[in-house]
BALOBA-1460 file (C-alpha; in Angstrom, 3 decimals):
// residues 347
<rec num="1" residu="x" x="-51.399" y="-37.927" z="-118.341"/>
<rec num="2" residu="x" x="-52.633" y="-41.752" z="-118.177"/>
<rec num="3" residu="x" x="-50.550" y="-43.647" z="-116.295"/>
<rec num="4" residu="x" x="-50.729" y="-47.469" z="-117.731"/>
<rec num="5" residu="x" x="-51.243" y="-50.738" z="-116.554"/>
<rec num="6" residu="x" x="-50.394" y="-53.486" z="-119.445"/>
<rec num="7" residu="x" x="-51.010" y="-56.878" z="-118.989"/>
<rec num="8" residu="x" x="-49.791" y="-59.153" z="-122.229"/>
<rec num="9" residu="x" x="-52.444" y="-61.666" z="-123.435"/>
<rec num="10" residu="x" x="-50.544" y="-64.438" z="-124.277"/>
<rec num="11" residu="x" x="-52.746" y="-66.440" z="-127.093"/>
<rec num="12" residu="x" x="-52.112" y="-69.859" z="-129.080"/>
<rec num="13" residu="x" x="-54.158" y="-70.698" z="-131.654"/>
<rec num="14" residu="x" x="-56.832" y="-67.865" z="-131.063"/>
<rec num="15" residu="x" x="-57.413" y="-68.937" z="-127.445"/>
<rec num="16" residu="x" x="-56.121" y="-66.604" z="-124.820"/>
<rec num="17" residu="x" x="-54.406" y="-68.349" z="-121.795"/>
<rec num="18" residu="x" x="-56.471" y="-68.114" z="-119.104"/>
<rec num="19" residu="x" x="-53.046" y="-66.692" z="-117.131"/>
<rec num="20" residu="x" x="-54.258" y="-63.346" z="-118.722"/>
<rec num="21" residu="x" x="-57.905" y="-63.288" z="-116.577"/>
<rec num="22" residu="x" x="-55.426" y="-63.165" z="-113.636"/>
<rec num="23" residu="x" x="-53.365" y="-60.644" z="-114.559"/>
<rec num="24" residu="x" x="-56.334" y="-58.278" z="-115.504"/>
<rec num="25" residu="x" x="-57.599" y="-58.977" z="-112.366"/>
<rec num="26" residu="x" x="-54.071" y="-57.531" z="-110.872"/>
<rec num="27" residu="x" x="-53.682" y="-54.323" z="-113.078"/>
<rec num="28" residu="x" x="-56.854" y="-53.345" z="-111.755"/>
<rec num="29" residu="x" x="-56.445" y="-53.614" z="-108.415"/>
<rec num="30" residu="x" x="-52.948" y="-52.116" z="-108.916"/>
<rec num="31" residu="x" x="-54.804" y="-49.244" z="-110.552"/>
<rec num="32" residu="x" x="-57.026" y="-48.394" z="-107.705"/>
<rec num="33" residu="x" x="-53.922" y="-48.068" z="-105.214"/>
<rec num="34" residu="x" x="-52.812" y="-44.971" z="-106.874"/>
<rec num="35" residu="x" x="-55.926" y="-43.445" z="-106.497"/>
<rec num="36" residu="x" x="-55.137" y="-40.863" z="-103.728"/>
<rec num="37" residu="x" x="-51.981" y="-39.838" z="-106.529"/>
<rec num="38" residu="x" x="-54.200" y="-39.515" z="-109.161"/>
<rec num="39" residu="x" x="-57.107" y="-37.405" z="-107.350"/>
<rec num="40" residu="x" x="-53.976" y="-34.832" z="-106.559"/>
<rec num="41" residu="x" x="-52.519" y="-34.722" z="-110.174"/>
<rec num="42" residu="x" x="-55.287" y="-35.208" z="-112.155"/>
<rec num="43" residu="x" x="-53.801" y="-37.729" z="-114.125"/>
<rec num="44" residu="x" x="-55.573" y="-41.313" z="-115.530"/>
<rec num="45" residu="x" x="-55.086" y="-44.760" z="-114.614"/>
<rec num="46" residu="x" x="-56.049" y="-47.287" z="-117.194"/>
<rec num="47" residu="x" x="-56.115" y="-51.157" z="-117.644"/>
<rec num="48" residu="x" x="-54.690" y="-52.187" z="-121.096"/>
<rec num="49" residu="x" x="-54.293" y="-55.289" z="-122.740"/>
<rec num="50" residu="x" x="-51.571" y="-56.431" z="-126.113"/>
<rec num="51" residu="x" x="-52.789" y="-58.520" z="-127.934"/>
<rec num="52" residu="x" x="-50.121" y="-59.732" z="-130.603"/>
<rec num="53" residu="x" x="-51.106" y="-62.957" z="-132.885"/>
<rec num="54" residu="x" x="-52.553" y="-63.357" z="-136.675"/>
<rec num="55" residu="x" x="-56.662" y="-62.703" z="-136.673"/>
<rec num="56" residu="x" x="-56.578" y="-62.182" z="-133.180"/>
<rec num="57" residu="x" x="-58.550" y="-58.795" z="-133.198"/>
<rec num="58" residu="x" x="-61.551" y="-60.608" z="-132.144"/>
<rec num="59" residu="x" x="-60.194" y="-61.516" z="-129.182"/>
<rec num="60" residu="x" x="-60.042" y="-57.851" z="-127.939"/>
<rec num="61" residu="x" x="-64.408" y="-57.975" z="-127.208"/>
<rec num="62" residu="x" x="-63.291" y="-60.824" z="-124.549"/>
<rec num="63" residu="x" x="-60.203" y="-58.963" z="-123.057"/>
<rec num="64" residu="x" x="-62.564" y="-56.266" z="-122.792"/>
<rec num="65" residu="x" x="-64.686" y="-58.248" z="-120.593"/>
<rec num="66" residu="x" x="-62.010" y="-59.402" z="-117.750"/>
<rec num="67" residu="x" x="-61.202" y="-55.439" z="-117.165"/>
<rec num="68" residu="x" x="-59.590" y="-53.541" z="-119.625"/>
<rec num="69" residu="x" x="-60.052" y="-50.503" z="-120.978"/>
<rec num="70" residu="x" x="-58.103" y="-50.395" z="-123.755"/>
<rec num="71" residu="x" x="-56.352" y="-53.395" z="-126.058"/>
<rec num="72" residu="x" x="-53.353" y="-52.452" z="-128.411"/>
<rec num="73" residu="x" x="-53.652" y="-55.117" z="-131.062"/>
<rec num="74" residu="x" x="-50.224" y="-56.226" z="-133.275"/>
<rec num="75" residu="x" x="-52.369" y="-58.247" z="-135.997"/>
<rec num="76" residu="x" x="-50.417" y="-59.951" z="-139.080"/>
<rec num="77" residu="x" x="-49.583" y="-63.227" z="-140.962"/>
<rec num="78" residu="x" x="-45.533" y="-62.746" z="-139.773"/>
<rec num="79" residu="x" x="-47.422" y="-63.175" z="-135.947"/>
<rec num="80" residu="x" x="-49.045" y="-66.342" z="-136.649"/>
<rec num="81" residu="x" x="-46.346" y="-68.048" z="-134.596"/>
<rec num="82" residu="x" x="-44.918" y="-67.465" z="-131.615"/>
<rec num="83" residu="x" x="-41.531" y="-66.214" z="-132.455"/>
<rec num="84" residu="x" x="-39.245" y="-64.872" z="-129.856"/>
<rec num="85" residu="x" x="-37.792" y="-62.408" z="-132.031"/>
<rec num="86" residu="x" x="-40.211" y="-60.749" z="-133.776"/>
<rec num="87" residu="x" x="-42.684" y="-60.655" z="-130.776"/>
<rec num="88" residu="x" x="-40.211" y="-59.035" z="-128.721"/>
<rec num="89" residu="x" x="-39.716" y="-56.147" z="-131.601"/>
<rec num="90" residu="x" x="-43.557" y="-55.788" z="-131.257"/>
<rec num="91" residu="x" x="-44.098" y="-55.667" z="-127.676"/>
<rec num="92" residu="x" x="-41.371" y="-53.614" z="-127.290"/>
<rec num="93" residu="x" x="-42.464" y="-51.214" z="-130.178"/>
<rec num="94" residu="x" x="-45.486" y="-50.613" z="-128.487"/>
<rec num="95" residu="x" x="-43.771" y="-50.323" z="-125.259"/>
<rec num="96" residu="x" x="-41.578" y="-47.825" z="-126.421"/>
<rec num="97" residu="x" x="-44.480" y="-45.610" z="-128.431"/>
<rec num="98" residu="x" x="-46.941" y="-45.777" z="-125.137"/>
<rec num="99" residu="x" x="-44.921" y="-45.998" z="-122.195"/>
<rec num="100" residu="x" x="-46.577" y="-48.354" z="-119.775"/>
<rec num="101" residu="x" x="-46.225" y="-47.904" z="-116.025"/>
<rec num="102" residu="x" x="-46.251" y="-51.297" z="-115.432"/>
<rec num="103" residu="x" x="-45.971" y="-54.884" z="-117.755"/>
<rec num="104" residu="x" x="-47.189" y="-58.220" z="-116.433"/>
<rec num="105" residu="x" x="-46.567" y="-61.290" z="-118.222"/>
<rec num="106" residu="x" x="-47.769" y="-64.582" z="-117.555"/>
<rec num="107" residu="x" x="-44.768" y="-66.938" z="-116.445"/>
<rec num="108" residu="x" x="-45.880" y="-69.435" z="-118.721"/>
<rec num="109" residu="x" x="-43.200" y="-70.947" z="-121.074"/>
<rec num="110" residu="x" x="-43.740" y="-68.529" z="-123.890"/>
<rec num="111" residu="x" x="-44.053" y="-65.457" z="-121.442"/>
<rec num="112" residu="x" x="-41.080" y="-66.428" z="-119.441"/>
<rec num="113" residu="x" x="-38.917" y="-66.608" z="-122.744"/>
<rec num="114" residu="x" x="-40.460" y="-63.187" z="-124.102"/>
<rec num="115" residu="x" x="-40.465" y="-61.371" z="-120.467"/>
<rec num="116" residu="x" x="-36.942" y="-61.550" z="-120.459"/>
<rec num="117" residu="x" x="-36.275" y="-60.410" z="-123.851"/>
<rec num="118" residu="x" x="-38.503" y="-57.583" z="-123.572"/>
<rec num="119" residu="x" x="-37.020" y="-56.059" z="-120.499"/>
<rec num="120" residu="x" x="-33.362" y="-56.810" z="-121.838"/>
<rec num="121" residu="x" x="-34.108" y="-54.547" z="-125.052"/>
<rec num="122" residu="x" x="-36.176" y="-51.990" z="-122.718"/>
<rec num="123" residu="x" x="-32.902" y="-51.584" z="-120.394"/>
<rec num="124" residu="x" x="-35.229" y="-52.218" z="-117.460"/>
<rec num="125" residu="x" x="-35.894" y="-54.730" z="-114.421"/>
<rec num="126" residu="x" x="-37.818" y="-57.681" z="-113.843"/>
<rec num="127" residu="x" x="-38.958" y="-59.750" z="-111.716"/>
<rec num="128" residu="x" x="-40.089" y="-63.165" z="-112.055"/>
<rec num="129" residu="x" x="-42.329" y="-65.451" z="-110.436"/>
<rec num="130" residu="x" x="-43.965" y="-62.966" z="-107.984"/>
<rec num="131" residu="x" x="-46.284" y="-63.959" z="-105.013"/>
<rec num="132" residu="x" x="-47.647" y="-60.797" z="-104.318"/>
<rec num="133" residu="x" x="-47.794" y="-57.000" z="-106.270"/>
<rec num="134" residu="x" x="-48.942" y="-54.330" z="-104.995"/>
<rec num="135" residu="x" x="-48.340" y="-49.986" z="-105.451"/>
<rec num="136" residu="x" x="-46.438" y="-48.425" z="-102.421"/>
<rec num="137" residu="x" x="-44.433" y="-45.981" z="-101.780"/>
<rec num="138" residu="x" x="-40.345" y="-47.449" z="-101.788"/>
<rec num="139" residu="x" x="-37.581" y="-46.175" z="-100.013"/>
<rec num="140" residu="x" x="-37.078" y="-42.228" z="-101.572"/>
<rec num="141" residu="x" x="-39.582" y="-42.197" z="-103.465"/>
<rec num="142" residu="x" x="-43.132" y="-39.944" z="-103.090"/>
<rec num="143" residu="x" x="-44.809" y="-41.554" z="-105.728"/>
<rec num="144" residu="x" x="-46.394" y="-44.937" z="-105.853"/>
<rec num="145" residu="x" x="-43.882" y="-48.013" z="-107.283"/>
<rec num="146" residu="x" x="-44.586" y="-51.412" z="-107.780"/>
<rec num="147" residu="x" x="-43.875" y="-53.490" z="-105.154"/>
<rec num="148" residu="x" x="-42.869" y="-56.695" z="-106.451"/>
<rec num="149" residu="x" x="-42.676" y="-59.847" z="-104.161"/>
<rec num="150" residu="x" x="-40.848" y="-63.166" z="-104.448"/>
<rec num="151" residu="x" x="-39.563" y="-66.012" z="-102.354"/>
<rec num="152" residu="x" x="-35.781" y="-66.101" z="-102.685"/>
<rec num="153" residu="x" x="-32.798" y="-68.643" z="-101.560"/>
<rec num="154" residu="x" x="-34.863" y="-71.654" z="-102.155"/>
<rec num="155" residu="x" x="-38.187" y="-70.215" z="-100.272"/>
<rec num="156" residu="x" x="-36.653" y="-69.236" z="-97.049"/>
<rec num="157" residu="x" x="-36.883" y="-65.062" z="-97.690"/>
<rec num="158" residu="x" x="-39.245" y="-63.587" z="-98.891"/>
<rec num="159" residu="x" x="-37.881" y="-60.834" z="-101.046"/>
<rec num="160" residu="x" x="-39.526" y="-57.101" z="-102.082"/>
<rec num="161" residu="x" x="-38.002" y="-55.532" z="-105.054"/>
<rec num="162" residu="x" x="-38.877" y="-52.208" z="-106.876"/>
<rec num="163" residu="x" x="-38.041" y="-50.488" z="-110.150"/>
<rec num="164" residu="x" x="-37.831" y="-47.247" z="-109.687"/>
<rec num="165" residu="x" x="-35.753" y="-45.398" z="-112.155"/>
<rec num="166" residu="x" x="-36.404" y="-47.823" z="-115.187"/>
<rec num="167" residu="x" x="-40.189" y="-48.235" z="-116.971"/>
<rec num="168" residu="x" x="-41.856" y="-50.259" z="-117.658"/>
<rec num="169" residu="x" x="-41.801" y="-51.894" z="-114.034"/>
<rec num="170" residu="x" x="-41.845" y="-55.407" z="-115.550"/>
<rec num="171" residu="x" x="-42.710" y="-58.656" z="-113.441"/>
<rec num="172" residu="x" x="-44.057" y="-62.231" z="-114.393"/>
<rec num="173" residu="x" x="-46.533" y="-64.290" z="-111.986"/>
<rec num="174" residu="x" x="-47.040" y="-67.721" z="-112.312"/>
<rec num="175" residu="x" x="-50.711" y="-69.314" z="-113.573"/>
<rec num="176" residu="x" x="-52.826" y="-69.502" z="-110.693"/>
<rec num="177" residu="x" x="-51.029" y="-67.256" z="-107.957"/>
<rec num="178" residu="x" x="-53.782" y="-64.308" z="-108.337"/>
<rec num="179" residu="x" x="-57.674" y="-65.465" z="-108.317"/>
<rec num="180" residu="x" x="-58.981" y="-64.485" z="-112.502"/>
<rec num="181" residu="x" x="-61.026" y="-61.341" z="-112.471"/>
<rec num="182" residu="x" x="-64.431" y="-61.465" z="-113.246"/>
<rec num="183" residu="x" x="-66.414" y="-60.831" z="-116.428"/>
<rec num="184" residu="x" x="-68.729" y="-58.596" z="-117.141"/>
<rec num="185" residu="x" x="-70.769" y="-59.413" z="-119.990"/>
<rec num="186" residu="x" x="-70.911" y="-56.720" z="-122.639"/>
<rec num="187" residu="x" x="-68.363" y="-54.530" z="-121.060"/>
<rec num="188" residu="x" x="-66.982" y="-52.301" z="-123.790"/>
<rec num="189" residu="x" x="-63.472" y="-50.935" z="-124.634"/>
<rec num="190" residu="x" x="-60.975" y="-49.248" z="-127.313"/>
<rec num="191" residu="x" x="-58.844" y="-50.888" z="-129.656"/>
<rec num="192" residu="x" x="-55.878" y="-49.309" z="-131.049"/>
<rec num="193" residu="x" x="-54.684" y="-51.313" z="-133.632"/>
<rec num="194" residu="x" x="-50.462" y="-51.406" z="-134.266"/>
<rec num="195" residu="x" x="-48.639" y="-51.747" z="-137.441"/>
<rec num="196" residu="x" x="-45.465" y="-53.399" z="-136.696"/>
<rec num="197" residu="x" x="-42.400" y="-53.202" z="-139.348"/>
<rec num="198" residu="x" x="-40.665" y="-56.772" z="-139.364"/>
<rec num="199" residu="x" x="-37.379" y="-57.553" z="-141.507"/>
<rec num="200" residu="x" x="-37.799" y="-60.393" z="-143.671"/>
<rec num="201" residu="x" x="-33.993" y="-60.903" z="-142.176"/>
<rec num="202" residu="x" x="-35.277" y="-60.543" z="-138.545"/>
<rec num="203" residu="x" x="-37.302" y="-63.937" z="-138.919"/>
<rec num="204" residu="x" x="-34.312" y="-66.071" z="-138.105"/>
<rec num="205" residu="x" x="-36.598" y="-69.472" z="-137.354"/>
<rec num="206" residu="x" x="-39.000" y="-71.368" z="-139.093"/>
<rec num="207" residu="x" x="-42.052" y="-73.420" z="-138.052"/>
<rec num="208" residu="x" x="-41.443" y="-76.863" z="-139.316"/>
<rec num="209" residu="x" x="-43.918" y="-78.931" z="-137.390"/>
<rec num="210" residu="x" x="-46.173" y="-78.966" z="-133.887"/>
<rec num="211" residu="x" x="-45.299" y="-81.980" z="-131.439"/>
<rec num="212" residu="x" x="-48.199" y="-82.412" z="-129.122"/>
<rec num="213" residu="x" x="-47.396" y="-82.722" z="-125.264"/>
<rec num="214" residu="x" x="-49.042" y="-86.202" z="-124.788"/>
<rec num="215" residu="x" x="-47.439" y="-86.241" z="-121.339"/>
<rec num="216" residu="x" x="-50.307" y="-84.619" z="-119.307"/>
<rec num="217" residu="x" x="-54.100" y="-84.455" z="-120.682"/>
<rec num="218" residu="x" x="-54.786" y="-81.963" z="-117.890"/>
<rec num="219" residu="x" x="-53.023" y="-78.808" z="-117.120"/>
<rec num="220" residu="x" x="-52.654" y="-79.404" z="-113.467"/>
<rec num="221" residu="x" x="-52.454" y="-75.963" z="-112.183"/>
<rec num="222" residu="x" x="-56.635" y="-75.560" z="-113.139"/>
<rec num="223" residu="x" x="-57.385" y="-78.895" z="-112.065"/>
<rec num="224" residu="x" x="-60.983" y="-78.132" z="-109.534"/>
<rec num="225" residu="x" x="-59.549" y="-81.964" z="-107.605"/>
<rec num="226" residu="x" x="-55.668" y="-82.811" z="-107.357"/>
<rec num="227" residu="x" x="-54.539" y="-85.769" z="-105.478"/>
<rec num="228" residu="x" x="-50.612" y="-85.305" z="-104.191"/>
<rec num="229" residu="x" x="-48.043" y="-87.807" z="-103.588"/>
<rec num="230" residu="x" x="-45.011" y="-87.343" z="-101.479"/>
<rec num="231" residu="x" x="-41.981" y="-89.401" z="-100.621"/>
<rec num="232" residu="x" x="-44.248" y="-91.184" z="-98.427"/>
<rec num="233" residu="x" x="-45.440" y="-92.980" z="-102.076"/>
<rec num="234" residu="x" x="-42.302" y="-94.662" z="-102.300"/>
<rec num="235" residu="x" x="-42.089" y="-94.517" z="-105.848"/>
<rec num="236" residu="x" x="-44.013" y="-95.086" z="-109.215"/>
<rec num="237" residu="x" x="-46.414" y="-98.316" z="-107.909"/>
<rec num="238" residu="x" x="-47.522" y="-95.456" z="-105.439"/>
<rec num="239" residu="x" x="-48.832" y="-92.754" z="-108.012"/>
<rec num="240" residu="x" x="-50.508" y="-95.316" z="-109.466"/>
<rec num="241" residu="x" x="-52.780" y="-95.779" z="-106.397"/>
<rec num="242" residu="x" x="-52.933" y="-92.171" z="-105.884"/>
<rec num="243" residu="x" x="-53.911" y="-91.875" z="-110.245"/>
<rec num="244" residu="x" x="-56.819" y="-94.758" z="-108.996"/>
<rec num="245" residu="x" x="-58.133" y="-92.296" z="-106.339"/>
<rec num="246" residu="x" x="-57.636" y="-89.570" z="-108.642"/>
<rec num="247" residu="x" x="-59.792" y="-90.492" z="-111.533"/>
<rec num="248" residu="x" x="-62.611" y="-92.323" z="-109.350"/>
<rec num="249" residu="x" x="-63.013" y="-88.315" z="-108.097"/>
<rec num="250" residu="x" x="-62.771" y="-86.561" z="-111.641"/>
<rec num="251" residu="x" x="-58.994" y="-85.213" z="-110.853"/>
<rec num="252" residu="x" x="-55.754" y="-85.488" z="-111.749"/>
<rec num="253" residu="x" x="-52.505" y="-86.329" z="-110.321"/>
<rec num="254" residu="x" x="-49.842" y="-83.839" z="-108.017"/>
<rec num="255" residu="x" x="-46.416" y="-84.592" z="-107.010"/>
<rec num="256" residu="x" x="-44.016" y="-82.724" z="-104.617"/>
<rec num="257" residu="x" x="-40.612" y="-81.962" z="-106.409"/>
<rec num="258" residu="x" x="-38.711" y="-84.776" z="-104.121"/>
<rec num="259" residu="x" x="-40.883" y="-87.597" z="-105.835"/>
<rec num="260" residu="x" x="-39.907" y="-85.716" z="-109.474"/>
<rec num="261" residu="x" x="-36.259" y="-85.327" z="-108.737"/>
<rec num="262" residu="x" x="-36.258" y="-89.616" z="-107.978"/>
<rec num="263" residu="x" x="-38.212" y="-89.772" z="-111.336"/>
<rec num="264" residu="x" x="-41.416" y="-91.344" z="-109.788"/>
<rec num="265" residu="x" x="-43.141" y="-88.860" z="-111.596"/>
<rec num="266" residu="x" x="-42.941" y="-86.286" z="-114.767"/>
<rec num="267" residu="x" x="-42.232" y="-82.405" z="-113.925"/>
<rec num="268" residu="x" x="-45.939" y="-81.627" z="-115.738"/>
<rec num="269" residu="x" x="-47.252" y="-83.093" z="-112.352"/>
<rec num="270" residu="x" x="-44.858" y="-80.845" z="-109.337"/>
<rec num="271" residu="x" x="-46.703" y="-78.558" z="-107.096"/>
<rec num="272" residu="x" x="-44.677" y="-75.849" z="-105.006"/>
<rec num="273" residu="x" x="-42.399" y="-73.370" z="-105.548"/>
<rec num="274" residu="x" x="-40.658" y="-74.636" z="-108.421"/>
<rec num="275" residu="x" x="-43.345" y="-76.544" z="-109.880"/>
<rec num="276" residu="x" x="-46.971" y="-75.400" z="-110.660"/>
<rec num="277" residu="x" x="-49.140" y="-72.905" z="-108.521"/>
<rec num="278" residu="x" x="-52.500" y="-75.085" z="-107.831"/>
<rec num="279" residu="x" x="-56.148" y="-73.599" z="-107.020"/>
<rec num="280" residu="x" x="-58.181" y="-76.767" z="-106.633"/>
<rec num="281" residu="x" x="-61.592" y="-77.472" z="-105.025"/>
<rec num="282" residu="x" x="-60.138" y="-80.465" z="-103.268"/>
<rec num="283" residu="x" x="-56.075" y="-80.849" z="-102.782"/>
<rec num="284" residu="x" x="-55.572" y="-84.534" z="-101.329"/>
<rec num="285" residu="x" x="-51.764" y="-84.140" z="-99.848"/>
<rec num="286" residu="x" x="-50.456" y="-88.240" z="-99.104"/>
<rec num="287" residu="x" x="-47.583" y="-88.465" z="-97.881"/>
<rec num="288" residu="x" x="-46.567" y="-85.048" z="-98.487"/>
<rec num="289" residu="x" x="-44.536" y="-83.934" z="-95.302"/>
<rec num="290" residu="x" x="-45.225" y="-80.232" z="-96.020"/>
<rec num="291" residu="x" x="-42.160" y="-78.218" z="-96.869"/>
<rec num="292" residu="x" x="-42.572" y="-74.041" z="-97.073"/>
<rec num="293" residu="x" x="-41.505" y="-74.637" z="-100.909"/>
<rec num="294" residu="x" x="-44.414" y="-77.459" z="-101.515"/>
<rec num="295" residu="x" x="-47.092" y="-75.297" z="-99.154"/>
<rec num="296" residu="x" x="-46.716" y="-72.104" z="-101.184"/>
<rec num="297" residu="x" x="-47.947" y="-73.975" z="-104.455"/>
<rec num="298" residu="x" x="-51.116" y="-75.641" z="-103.064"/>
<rec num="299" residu="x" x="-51.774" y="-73.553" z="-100.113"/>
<rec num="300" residu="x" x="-55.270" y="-71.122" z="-101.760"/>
<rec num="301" residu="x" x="-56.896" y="-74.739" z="-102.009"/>
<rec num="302" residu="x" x="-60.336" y="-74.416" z="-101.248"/>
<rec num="303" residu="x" x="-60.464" y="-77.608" z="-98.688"/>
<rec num="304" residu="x" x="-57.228" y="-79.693" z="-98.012"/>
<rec num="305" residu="x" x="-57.295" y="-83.013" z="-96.838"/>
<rec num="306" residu="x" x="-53.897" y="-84.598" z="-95.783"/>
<rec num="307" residu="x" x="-52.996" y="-88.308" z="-95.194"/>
<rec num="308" residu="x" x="-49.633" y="-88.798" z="-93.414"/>
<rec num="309" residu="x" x="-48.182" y="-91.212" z="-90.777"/>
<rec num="310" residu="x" x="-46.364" y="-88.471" z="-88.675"/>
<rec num="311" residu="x" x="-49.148" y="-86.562" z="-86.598"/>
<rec num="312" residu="x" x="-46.700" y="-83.866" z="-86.535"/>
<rec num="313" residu="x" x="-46.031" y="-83.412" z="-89.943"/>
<rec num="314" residu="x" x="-46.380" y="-79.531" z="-91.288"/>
<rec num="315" residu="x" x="-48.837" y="-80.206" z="-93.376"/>
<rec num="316" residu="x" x="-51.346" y="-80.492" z="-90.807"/>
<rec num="317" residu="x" x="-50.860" y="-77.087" z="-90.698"/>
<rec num="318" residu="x" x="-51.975" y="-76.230" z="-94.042"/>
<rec num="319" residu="x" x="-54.773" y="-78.514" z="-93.844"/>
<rec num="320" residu="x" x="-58.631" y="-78.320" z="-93.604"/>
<rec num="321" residu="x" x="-59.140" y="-81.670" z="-92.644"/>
<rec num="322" residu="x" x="-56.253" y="-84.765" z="-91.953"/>
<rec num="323" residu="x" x="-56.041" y="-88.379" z="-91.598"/>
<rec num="324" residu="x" x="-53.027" y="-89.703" z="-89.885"/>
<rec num="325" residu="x" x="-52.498" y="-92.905" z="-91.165"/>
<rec num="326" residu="x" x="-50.918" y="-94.805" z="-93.791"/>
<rec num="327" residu="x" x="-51.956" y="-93.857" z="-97.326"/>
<rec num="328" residu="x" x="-51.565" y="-97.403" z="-98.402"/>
<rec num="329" residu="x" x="-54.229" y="-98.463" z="-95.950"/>
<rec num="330" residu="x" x="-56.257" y="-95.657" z="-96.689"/>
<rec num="331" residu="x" x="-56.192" y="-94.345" z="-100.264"/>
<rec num="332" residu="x" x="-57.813" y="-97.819" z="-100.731"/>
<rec num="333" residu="x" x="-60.424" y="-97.447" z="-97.936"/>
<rec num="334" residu="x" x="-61.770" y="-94.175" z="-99.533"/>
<rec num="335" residu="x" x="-61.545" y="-95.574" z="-103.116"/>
<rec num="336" residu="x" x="-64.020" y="-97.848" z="-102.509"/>
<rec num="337" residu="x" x="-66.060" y="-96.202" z="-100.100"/>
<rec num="338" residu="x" x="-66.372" y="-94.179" z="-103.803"/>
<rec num="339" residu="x" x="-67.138" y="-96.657" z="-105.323"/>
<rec num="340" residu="x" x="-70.012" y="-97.623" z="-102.970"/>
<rec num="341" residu="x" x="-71.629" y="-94.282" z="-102.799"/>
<rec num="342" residu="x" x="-71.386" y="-94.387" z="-106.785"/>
<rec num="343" residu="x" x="-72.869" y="-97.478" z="-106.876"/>
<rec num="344" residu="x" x="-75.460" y="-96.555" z="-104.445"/>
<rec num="345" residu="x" x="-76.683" y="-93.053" z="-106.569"/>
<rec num="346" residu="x" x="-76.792" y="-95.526" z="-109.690"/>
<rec num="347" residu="x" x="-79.260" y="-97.540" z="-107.908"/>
């Protein structure tokens, strides 16, 4: 018996989201922590990409490369789009035909919308937005479930759910929660490829036209430097100081969710809990007082340097290195100390 471990390659335009690295990464690890079941049953525990999209077969050779073994591939001209329809009557075809253990989807926009499709049709659970998953054994069970975790009420429980009479055990994790596995160059796999039946009367929408999103040139959430404004920015003048700072180090621009909700700042820019998961070389926190829901988005920073007034503020906690201070005195100070070691390597 195999037991499966899908993870759904979300792709736009023949370029797989990078969400999908992250989730491999997962589904193996989750693969190794039944491996006391599977020495005792004999059964098989494999890593397997879908992989649904028009000419996207040659995508598989990469997927291969993050970690799986296998890639079920749903290639035709009615998949060319994202449709939630018709790619929920694929995913759940192949569902249904293969039986996966376990299904993660990235919660992207697209995988959110399809995730909960998917698991409506399949008359099973999920969970969204998960911290942490990991295979353990649940309350009366023997056998190894997916342990899915999630903060709850607004960040102040932590909850851990489990599926155990329903498959697949579904569950979405944001971009950026999970480190992205690692590649292996020339790594080798199967593909099985899927012919999927669609109604002509099934395809109940239309592609008319692509509007870019002009409103961010940089997805923040794999931004290496992100410079964060609180309410201690005061408003829009302030991001403008903090987008000054920003660009002078190669970053781009975070907000906390208070500064969105006041309109300061667009939503493509919130870090925390309800915003983006961030995984930046350098996370610059000003003014950010450092609530649980803000500190769970930036918190696997690799260095953290936070500027606030109050000495006390929580953030200090979460922080390699802080200033206390006012960020209006010194944001500018380190701009053009920037500027002046710039200057300096240019001479």
């Amino acid at each position: 018996m195999i037991r499966r471990f899908w993870v759904y390659i979300e792709q736009e335009d023949g370029k797989i989201h990078p969400v999908a690295w992250e989730l491999l990464g997962v589904a193996r690890r989750l693969a190794t922590e039944i491996q006391d079941e599977l020495e005792q049953t004999g059964d098989q525990a494999c890593v397997e990409g879908v992989l649904i999209g028009e000419n996207v077969e040659g995508l598989a050779a990469e997927v291969f490369q993050y970690g799986a073994d296998r890639v079920y591939v749903a290639d035709a001209p009615v998949f060319k789009h994202y449709l939630n329809n018709i790619y929920t009557t694929a995913l759940v075809s192949m569902a249904q035909k293969h039986q996966p253990e376990v299904l993660l989807i990235g919660a992207t926009t697209l995988g959110r919308d399809l995730a909960g499709s998917v698991a409506t049709t399949l008359r099973t659970g999920l969970t969204a937005d998960c911290t942490q998953l990991q295979m353990g054994v649940g309350r009366d069970s023997t056998r190894k479930l997916l342990l899915m975790t999630r903060p709850a009420f607004g960040g102040n429980v932590i909850a851990t759910i489990i599926c155990k009479n329903h498959l697949p055990q579904m569950a979405t994790v944001r971009p950026r929660v999970f480190p992205a596995a690692l590649p292996e160059p020339g790594r080798k796999g199967e593909i099985i490829r899927e012919t999927i039946s669609i109604a002509e009367e099934a395809i109940n929408a239309q592609i008319l036209a692509f509007i870019p999103n002009d409103s961010s040139g940089v997805k923040i959430e794999y931004a290496d430097v992100i410079v964060a404004g609180g309410r201690g920015v005061g408003g829009s003048a302030g991001f403008a100081l903090l987008k000054e700072l920003a660009d002078e180090l190669g970053g781009v621009v975070g907000a906390s969710r208070p500064c969105v909700d006041a309109g300061w700042i667009s939503y493509d820019h919130q870090v925390g809990q309800t915003g983006k998961t961030v995984r930046p070389k350098l996370y610059i926190a000003a003014g950010i007082s450092g609530a649980i829901q803000h500190k769970v988005g930036m918190q696997d920073a690799d260095f953290v340097l936070a500027i606030n007034r109050d000495a006390h503020a929580p953030i200090f906690e979460t922080a390699t290195a802080g200033i206390v201070g006012d960020l209006f005195e010194v944001v500018p100070n380190m701009i053009q100390q920037i500027r002046v070691l710039k200057e300096a390597d240019n001479d």
